[in-house]
C-alpha positions as semicolon CSV with decimal commas, in nm:
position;residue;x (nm);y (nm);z (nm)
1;X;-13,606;8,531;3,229
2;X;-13,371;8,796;3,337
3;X;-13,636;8,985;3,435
4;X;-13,752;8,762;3,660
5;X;-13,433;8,661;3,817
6;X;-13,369;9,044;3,921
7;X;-13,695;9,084;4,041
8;X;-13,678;8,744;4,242
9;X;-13,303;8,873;4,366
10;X;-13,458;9,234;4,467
11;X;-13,747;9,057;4,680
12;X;-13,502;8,821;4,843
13;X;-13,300;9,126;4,924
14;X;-13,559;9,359;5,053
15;X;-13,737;9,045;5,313
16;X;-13,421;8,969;5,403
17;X;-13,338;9,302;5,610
18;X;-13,243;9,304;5,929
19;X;-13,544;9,325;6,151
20;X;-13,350;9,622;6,378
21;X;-13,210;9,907;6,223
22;X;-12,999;10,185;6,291
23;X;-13,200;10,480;6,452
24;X;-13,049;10,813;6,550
25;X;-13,124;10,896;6,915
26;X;-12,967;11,209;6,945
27;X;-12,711;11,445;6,741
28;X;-12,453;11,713;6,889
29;X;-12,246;11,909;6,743
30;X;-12,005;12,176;6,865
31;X;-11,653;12,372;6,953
32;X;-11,535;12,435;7,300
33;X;-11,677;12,232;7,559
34;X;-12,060;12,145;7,678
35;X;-12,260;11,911;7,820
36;X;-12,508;11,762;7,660
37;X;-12,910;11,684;7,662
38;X;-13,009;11,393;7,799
39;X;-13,059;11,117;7,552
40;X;-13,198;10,746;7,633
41;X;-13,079;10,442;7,530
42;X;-13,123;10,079;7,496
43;X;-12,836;9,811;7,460
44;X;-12,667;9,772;7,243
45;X;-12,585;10,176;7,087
46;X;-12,298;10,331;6,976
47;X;-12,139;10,680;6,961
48;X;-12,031;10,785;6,625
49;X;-11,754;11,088;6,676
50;X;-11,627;11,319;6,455
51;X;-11,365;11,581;6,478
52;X;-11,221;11,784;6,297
53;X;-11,028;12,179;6,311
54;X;-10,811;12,421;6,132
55;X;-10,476;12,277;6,281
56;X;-10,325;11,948;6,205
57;X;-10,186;11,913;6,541
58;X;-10,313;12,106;6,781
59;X;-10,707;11,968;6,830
60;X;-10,806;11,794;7,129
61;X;-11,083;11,593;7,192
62;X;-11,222;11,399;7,568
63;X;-11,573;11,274;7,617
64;X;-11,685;11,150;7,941
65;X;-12,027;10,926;7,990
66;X;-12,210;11,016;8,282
67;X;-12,532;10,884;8,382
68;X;-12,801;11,148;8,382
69;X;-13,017;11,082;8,700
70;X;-12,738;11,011;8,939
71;X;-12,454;11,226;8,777
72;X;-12,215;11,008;8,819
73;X;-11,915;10,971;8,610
74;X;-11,947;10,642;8,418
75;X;-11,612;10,669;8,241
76;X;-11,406;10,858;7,971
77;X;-11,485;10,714;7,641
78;X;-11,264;10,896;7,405
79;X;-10,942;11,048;7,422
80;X;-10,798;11,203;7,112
81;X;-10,522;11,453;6,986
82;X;-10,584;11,398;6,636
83;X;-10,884;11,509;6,380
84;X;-11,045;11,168;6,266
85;X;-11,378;10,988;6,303
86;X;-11,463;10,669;6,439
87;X;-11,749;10,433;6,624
88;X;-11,774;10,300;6,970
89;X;-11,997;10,067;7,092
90;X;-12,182;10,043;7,391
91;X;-12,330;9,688;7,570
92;X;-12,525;9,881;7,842
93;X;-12,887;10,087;7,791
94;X;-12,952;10,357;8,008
95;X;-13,039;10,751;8,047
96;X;-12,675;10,931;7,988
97;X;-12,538;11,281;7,927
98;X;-12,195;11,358;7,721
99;X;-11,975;11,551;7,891
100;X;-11,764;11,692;7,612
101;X;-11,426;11,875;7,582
102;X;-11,225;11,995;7,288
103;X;-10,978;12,192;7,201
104;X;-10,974;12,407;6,862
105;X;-11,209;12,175;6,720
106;X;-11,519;12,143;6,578
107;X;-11,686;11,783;6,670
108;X;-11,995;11,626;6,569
109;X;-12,148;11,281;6,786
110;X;-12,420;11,115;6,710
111;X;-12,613;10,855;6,943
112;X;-12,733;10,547;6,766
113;X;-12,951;10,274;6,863
């Protein structure tokens, strides 16, 4: 009987995923600043950050969207002076680049549809 309740609670469980998951479009990683490759989206993504450095107080982060065939400057997206992580989500697909600055830091960002 119990056997049969787990299995009938592991089936119920593994139909009822999500039918879209998580897929990693891109991953960059890095110190200093770079732009990066050109990565392609569809709506809804997000941009999952991580920085982190030898200094408590001294790291800098900025990263800028810009949209890859035009170049232009879509807007600044992050902003931070402190190590951390965190997520940002994004309502419009497209083709973008990172533009990414930091300062005595090591940062990671991933691109995930």
């Amino acid at each position: 009987m119990i056997g049969r309740l787990f299995l009938s609670i592991l089936l119920l469980a593994l139909t009822s995923q999500p039918a879209t998951a998580k897929t990693r479009v891109a991953e960059f990683t890095g110190t200093g600043n770079a732009t990066t490759a050109i990565f392609r989206v569809e709506s809804p993504w997000i941009l999952d950050w991580r920085l982190d450095g030898d200094f408590d107080q001294l790291v800098a982060l900025d990263i800028t969207l810009i949209e890859a065939r035009t170049g232009r400057h879509v807007g600044r997206v992050l902003h931070t002076k402190r190590k951390g992580n965190g997520l940002k989500k994004f309502e419009e697909g497209g083709t973008y680049q990172l533009r990414i600055s930091s300062t005595l830091a090591r940062w990671r960002v991933k691109i995930i549809q």
